[in-house]
N, C-alpha and C positions, 0 to 999 in steps of 0.2 A: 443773662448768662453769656460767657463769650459764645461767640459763634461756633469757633473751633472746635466747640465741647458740643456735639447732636445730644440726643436727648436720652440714647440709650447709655453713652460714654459717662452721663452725668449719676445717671441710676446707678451705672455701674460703682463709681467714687465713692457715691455717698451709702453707698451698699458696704461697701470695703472700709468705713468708718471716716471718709475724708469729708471736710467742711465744708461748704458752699463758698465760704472764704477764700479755700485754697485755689479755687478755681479760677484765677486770674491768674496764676503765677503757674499753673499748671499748662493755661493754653499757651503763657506769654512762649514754655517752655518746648511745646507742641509745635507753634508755628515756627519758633525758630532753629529748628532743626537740634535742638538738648544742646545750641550753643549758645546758652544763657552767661552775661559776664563773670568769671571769675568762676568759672565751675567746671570749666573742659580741660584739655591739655594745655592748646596755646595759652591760653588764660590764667592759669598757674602758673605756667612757667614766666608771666611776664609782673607776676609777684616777685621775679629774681631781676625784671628790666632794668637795664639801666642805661647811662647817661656814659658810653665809653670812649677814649680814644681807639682809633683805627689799630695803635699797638698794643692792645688788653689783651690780657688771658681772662676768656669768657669759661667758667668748669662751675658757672650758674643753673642751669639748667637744663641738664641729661643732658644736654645734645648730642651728637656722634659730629666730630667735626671733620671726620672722614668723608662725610655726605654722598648719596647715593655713587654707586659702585659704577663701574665704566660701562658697562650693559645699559643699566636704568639712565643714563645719563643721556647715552646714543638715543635710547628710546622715547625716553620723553621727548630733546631735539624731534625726531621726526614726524612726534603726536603734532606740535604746533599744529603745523600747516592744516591741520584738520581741526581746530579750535571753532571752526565753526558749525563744526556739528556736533550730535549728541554722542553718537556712538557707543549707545548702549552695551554693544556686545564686550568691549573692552572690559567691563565691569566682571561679567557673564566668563571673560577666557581669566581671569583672576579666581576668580570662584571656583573651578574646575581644576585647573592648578593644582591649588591648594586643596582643595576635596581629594585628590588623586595622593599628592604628598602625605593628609594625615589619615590616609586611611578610613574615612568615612564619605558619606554618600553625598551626591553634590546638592541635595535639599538641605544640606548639616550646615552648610557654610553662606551667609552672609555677610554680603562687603560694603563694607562704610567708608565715609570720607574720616580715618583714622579711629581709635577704639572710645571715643568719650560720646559721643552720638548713641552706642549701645550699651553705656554705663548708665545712663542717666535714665534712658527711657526703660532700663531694668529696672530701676529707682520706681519707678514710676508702675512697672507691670506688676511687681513679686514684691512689695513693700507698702503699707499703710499707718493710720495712726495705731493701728493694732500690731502692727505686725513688723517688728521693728529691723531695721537695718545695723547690723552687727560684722566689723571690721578691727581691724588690729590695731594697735598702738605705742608706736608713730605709725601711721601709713600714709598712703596718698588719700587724699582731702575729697578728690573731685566729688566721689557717692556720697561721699558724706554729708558736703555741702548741699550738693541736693537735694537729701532726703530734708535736712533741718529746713528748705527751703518749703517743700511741702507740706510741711505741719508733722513727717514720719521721725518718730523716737530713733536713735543714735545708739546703739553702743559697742562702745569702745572695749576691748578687751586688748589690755598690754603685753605685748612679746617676751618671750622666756627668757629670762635672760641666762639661767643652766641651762637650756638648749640652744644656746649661739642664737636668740632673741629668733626663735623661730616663733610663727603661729599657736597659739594658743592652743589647739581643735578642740582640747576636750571644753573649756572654759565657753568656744563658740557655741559649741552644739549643745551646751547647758542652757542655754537663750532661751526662753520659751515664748513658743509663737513666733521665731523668726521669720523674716518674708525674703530677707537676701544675706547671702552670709559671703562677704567679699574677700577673698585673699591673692596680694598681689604677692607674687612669686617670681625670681625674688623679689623682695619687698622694695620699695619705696615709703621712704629715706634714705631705709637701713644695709639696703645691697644684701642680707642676709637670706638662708634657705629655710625652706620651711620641706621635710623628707616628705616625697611624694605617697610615704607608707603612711605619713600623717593627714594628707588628704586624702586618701581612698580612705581612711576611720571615718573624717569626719561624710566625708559624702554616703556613708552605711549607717550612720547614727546620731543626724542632723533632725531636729526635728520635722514632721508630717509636715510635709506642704511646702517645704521652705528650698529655694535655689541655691545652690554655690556657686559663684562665680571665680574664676580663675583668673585672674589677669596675667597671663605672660606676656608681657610687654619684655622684659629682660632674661628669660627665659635663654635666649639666643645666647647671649653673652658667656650664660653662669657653665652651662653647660647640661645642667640638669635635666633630667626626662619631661616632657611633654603630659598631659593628659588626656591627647586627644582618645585613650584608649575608652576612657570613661565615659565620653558623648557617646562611640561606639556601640557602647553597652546599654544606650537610652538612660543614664542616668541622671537624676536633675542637676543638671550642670550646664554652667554658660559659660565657654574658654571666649577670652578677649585676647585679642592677635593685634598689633601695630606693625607698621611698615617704620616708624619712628624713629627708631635707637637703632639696631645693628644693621639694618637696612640704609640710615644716614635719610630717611626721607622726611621728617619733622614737616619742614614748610611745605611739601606735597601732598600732607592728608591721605594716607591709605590704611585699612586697617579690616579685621572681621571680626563678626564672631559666629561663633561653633559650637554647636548645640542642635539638641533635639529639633523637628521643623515646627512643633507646637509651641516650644518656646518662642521660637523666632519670631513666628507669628506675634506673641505678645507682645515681643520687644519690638516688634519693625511695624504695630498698628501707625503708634504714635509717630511715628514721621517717614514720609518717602523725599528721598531729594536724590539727585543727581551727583552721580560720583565724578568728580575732576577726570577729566581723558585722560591728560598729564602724569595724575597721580597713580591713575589704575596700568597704562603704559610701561612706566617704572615699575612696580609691583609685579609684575607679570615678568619683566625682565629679573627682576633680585631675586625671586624662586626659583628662572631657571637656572639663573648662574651658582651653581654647585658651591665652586669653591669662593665663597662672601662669606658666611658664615661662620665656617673653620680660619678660615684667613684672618677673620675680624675677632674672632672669640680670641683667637691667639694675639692680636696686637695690644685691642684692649687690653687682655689679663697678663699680658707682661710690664706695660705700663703700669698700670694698677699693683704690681707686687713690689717693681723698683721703689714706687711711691711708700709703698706699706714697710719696706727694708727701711727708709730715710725715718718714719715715724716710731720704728722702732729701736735705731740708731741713736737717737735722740729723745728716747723713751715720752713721747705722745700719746698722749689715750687716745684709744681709736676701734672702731667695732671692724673687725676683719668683714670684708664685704666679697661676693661673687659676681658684682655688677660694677656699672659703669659709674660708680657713685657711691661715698661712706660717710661715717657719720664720727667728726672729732667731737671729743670732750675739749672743749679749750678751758673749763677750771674758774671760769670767769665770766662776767658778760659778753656773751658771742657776741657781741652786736659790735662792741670794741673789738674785735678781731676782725670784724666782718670791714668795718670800717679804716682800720690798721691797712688792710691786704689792699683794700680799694686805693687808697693812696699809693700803694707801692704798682697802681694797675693791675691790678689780680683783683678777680671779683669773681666769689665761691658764694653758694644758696644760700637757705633759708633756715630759719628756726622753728622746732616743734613745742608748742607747750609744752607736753608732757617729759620733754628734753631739755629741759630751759637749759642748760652748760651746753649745750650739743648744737652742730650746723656742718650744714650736710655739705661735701664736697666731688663733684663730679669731675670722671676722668677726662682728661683732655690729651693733646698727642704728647709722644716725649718733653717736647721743647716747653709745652706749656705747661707741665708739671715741674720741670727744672725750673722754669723762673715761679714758679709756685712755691718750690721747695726754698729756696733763696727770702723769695719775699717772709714765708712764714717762720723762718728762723727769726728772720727781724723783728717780726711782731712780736712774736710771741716770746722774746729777749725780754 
């Protein structure tokens, strides 16, 4: 048996219906901190990598091309010089922060090097071959891929499409036996909202035993309410927080999550590692700085609506989005779109099965959506 796995961890698995089989890909998962290839953030989003000249419009991969705010920037600068130490407490003045910000206790709050670290190893805590992991559809892939990695059942329940392709909740909480019930808000592909009166149903009428997880990663952008009220109340719930998108921090890895400290426990057995000084420096700076948030919620969503006026100018199908990122119907092989824009230097994401016409596009600043907007006339001439 790997090593990784002691002998109570192993009881534990195979107590929770998991194979002896799985246990290779469990520890490979263990040791490397849940950044196994092709399953975290940076690792997705390099399913959009590509091959660009230095004058491309990149609006592949969430990014915030605004990149961390003038605060986080001084901050990190003057981490360097201390790259040689651990500096644990940096981690510690993030945590507290943010525990003071959302209103619950500073044991609620754990900080990771960005939020796929405590996706994965939730996969991991609150999910088995019984007890299946249940997420939207489109959404983000990362838990998914996980769980199917582990040998844990998938499913998939489809976005409303008469509720502006919000969450399912009641279709989730029909799952029986679920172990994690994921919903990223707004969603991921779709930039879409899912009403926070729809996750307090489902979180009061989810099956026994089973977590919600929350992913606000775009949360900042849409405008929408928070949930932190709900860990407050000790309810099974795990909010995932990045530094990522309206923060601009992507290549710096920072991120928590917020939850009950029994949970956390589960989620944080499975791996301890070292948070980048760098990263947690920034982070500590972007929460103090007040005005990043409102500043960026407003640039984003004006860019994002100029783009959505040109789409409907030119009558585009297109799902109205609250994030940094929507999802066109191009009526055709996205792939030939995808590959049309790339020649014109424009290079926009990815495609969802269950979308096959559809491919997601993220916002980038003005200028890069104008020649956006240019290129995609052409193509789509």
């Amino acid at each position: 048996m790997p090593a990784i796995l002691n002998e109570k961890l192993q009881e534990e698995f195979v107590s929770r219906g998991f194979s002896r089989r799985n246990f290779g890909r469990i520890a490979a998962m263990i040791t490397a901190g849940a950044a196994l290839p092709f399953y975290n953030e940076p690792a997705l989003a390099q399913l959009s990598k590509v091959e660009a000249p230095p004058d491309a419009v990149l609006i592949n991969a969430n990014e915030n091309p605004l990149g961390p705010c003038k605060e986080a920037r001084e901050a990190v600068a003057r981490m360097i010089q201390y790259g040689g130490r651990y500096r644990y407490s940096e981690g510690d003045k993030v945590q507290q922060i943010l525990s003071e910000q959302e209103g619950v206790k500073n044991s609620y709050v754990r900080i990771f090097a960005g939020s796929s670290g405590p996706l994965h190893q939730a996969v991991l805590a609150f999910t088995s071959p019984t007890k299946p992991f249940v997420t939207g559809d489109p959404g983000y892939e990362a838990g998914e891929r996980a769980a199917r990695s582990f040998g844990v059942k998938v499913v998939r329940v489809p976005l409303l499409k008469d509720k502006e392709y919000a969450h399912d909740v009641k279709a989730m909480a029909a799952v029986e036996d679920a172990g994690l019930i994921y919903i990223c808000n707004p969603n991921n592909p779709t930039g879409t909202l899912t009403p926070q009166s729809d996750i307090e149903w489902l979180v009061e009428n989810k099956p026994k035993g089973s977590i919600v997880m929350i992913d606000e990663a775009y949360t900042h952008i849409s405008g929408a309410p928070f949930n932190s009220q709900l860990v407050a109340k000790d309810k099974d719930v795990v909010i995932l927080r990045t530094f990522s998108k309206i923060y601009g921090m992507a290549g710096l890895r920072a991120g928590a999550a917020i939850a009950r400290p029994d949970l956390l426990d589960q989620v944080s057995r499975f791996s301890s590692t070292m948070m980048p000084i760098t990263g947690m420096a920034g982070a500590s700076a972007s929460l103090e700085a007040k005005y990043v948030v409102p500043e960026r919620r407003k640039i984003i969503g004006d860019v994002r609506e100029d783009t959505f006026a040109f789409m409907e100018k030119h009558n585009f199908s297109y799902v109205r989005s609250m994030s940094n990122c929507f999802m066109v119907d191009t009526r055709r092989n996205p792939r030939d779109v995808i590959e049309g824009l790339r020649n014109e230097k424009v290079f926009i994401g990815r495609v969802w099965p269950s979308w096959p016409s559809h491919v997601r596009i993220s916002i980038g600043t003005q200028d890069e959506m104008n020649k956006f907007k240019a290129a995609f006339l052409k193509v789509m001439a």
